[in-house]
N, C-alpha and C positions, 0 to 999 in steps of 0.2 A: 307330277313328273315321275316315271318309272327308274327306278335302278338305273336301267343303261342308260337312259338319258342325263340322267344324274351324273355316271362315271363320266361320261362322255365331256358335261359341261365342264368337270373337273378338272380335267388332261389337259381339254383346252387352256383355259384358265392359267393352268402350269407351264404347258407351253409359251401362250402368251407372256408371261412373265419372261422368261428366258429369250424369248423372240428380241422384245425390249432391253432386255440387258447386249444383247449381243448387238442394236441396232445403235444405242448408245454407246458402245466401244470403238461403232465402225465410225460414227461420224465425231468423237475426238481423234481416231485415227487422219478422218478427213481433212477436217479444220486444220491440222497437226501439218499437213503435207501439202493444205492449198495456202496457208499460207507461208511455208517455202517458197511455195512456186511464185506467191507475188512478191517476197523481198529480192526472188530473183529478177524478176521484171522492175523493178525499184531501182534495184544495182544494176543490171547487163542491157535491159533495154530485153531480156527475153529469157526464158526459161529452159532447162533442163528436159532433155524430150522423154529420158528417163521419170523426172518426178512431174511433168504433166501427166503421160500415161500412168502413174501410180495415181493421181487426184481424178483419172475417168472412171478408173478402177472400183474407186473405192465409193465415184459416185453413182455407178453402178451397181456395186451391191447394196446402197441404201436404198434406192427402187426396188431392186428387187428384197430387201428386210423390208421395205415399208407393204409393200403384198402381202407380205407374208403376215406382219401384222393387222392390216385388214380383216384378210380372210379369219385370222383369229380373234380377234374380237366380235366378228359374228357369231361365230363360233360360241364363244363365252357369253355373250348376252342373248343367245335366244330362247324367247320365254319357254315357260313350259305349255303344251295344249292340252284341253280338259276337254269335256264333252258338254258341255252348257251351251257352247254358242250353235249345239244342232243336237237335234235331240237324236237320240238312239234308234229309232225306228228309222229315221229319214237318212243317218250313217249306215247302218245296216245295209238300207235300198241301195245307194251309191253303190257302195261296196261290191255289190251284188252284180251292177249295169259293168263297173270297170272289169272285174275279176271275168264273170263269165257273156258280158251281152245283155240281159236279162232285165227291162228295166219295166216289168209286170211292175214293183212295187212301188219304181217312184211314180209312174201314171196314177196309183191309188194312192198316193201322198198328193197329188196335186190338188192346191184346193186347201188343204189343210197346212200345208206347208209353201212360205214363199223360197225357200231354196230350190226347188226343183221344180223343172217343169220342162216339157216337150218345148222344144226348138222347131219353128217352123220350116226349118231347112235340115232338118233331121237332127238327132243329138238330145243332149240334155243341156239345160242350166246348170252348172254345178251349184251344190250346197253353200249356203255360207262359207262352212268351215274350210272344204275347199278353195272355197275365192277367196279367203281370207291366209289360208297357208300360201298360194300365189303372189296375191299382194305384197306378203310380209317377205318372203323370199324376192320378190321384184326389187321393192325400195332397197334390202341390203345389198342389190346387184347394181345399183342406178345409183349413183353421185349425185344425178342432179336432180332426182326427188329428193334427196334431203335438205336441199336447201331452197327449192320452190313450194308455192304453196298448191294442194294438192284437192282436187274439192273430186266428190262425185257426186253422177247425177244420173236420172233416170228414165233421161231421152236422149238422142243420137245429135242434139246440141247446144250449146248453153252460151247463152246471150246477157250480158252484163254490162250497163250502162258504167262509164268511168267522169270521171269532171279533166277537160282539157284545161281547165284552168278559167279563170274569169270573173269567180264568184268575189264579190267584197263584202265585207263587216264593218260593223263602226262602235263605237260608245255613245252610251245616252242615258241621261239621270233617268230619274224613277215617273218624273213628268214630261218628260220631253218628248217631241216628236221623235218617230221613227220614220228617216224619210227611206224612202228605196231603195234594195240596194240592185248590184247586177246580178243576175243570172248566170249559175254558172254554165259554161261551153261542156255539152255532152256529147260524148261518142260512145255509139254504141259497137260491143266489141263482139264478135258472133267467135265463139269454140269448138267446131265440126269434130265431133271423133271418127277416127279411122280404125279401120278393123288391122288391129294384130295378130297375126297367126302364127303358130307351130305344128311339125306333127311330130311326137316322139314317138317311136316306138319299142315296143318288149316283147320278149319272148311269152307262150305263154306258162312255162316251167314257173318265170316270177310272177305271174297272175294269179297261179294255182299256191303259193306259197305264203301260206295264210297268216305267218307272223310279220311279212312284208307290208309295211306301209305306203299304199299303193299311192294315196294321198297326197304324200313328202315325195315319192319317187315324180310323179308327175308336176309340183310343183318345181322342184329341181331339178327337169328336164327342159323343162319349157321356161325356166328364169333366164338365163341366160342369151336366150336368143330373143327374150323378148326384150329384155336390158339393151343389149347390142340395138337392134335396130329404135327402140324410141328413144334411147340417148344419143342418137345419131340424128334423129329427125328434132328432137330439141335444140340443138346446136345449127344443124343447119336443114331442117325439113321446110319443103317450098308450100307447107300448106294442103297439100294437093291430097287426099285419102291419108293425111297423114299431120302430126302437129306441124307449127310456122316454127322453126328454128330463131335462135335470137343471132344468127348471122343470115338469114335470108329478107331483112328487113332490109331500106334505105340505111345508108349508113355516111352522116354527115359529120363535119367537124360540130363539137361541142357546142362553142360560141353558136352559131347560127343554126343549130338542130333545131325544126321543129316537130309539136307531137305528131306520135306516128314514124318517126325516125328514129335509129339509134344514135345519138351520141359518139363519138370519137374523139381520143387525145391522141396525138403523132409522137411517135419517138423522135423525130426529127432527124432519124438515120436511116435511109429506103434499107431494108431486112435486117436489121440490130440495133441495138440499143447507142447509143452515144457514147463511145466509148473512152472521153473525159468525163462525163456525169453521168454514169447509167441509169441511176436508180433517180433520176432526177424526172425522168416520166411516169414512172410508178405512183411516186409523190403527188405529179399533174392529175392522175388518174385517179386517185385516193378523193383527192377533193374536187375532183369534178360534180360529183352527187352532190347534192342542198346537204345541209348538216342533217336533217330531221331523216336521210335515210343511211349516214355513216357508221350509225351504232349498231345497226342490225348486217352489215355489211361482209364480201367473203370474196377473196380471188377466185377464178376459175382458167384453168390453163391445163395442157398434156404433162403428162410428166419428164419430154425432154427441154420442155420451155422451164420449168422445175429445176432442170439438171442445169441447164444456166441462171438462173436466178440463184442456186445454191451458193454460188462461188463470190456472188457479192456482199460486200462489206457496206455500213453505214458511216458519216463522218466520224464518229467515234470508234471505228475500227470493228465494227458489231458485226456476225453473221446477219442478213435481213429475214435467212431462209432459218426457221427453228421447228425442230421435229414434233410431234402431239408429247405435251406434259403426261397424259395417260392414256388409260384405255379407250375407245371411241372416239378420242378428241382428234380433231385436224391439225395437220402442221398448220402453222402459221407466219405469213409474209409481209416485215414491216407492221407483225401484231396486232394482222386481220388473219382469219381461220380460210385456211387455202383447200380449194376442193379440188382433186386431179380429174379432167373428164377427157380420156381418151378421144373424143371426136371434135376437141378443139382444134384448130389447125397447128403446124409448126411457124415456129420463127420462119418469118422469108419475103420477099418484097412486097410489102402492101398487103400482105397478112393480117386478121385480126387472130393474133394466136392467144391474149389473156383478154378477159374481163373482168369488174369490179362493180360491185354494187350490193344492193338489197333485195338479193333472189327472189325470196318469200313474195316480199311487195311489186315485186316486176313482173314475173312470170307465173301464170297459172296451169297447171298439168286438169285435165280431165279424166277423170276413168267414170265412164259409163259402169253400172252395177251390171253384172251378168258375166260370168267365163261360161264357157261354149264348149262342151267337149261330146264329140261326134266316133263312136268307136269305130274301126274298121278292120275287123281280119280279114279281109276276102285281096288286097291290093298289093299288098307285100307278105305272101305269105313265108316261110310258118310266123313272118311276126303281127304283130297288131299293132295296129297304128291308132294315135288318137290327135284327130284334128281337133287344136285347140285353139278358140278365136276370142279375143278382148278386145273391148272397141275403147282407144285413147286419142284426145284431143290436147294441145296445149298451144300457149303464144302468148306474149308480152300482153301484159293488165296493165302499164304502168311504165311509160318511156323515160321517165325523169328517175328512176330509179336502178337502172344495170350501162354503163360507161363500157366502149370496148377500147382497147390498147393498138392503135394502129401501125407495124413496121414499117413506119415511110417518112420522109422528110415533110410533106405538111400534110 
């Protein structure tokens, strides 16, 4: 890691720190003023409109402290890069095709090196190193690849048999027959990737400016928009040139779900929670999954579904909503680790605004191996453009493992 990188990771680090102190102050501020607000609803039957708006206030600035610490704990954990995972001749070449056009060198690396290579629709394969500063800037943009599992492969789709269930076992001494057992029910699961695209583009003053890391700059131009749109297509993509979202499935009550369906518990209030037991669905929800996938398990909701969930208490008078113990950690809801993903829906009639379950074991993400990057000055001139395309698939592996929370009376 170089000096600046170093200083860099430091500041953060220092920041961080301070972020945390400040996001801790705001939410015993919180606690401090929501629970005014409910001994006022205890005694009057309703609240003070002055310290409501103080308790939105302040549950506002903890979304906005908790971004904030986000962004800095990436910040503070990201590693350092070396030159190992691509060798210097074939960095050099890259270097050379982004900066000026020129990609003489990596055509004479082809062949010798599997990072590069002509695109049969013009362009290059980027380097490793490059798809690999992508990736690692993706996942710290995407919530929901950190808690899905994430495989890649090296065709445009990936087929993976699962057991619907069926199989049986038995016991038997060391002489005994072994009579038959059943067979288990196999479905086979097909993972289509879709093409992802961006085009960023730069002047070419920063192409020409040779201490500039053109590398970092194009990964974190193109994170974001790639974040944005496949964490919208995990949540609710119809499949189509694009992942199966885990709300574009059938969506049954629990008791009668079969495989192939999601799952559902009712709050048993059409758009909110039941406002004698709230937190009495959440519970429903917890243990709708078998035991064997509760340990590995994570909420998933927006952060204004969050901003309600905050303000509730357990029978013992307990916050349910508790901030990340440290750095990188998740807050956590009812003391399961809560993931925020903006493209969940809102509370609201027949909404599946939360989920629960065991991400990992439920849903599968695809990334096909290859970034695409196709240079272009002639389109938008004086800038340069760089079409960049990634092919991502993903969709439930595993129906008995992710439960959705439905706003509706049954």
């Amino acid at each position: 890691m170089s000096k600046s990188d170093q200083k860099e990771t430091k500041m953060a680090s220092s920041d961080l720190r301070a972020a945390q102190a400040d996001f801790a102050s705001t939410f015993d501020a919180f606690k401090a003023a929501n629970d005014a607000r409910l001994s006022e609803i205890e005694q009057k039957s309703s609240a003070d409109t002055l310290l409501t708006s103080k308790v939105e206030r302040l549950n506002a600035a903890l979304d906005s402290q908790s971004k904030t610490i986000e962004r800095l704990s990436i910040s503070a954990s990201r590693p350092a890069l070396g030159d190992s995972v691509i060798s210097l001749e074939a960095k050099s070449a890259w270097s050379d095709y982004i900066r000026t056009g020129d990609g003489t060198a990596l055509v004479g690396l082809e062949g010798k090196s599997l990072s590069s290579s002509v695109d049969s629709d013009g362009g290059y394969v980027a380097p490793a190193e490059t798809e690999s500063r992508i990736d690692r800037a993706l996942a710290s943009a995407s919530p929901f690849r950190g808690i899905a599992s994430v495989r890649s492969i090296g065709a445009g789709l990936f087929k993976k048999p699962v057991s619907a269930g069926g199989a049986s076992s038995g016991w038997a001494g060391e002489t005994d027959a072994r009579p038959g057992t059943d067979s288990p029910a196999l479905e086979l699961l097909e993972f289509p990737a879709g093409e992802l695209y961006a085009m960023p583009a730069a002047t070419q003053m920063l192409l020409d400016d040779g201490v500039a890391d053109v590398d970092q700059w194009l990964a974190d131009e193109v994170r974001d928009v790639f974040a944005a749109q496949e964490s919208a297509a995990f949540v609710s993509g119809n499949g189509v040139n694009k992942p199966k979202g885990i709300l574009d499935y059938t969506a049954a009550p629990d008791a009668s779900a079969a495989w192939g369906e999601m799952g559902y518990i009712a709050t048993g209030t059409d758009g909110g929670f039941d406002p004698d037991a709230p937190i009495d669905a959440l519970l429903d929800l917890i243990y709708a999954p078998k035991p064997r996938y509760r340990a590995g398990s994570s909420f998933m909701m927006n952060r204004r579904t969050v901003s309600t969930l905050r303000k509730f208490k357990d029978a013992d008078g307990n916050y349910i909503w508790q901030p990340a113990a440290g750095a990188g950690q998740p807050s956590t809801l009812m003391g399961y680790p809560l993931t925020e993903v903006e493209d969940m829906p809102d509370i609201g009639s027949g909404t599946y605004a939360a989920a629960f379950g065991d991400f990992r074991r439920g849903y599968l993400i695809v990334d096909r191996q290859g970034v695409r990057v196709l240079r272009d000055p002639y389109s938008a001139k004086p800038y340069v453009l760089f079409y960049t395309t990634k092919r991502v698939g993903g969709g439930v592996q595993d129906f008995n493992a992710i439960k959705l929370l439905k706003f509706a009376a049954g």
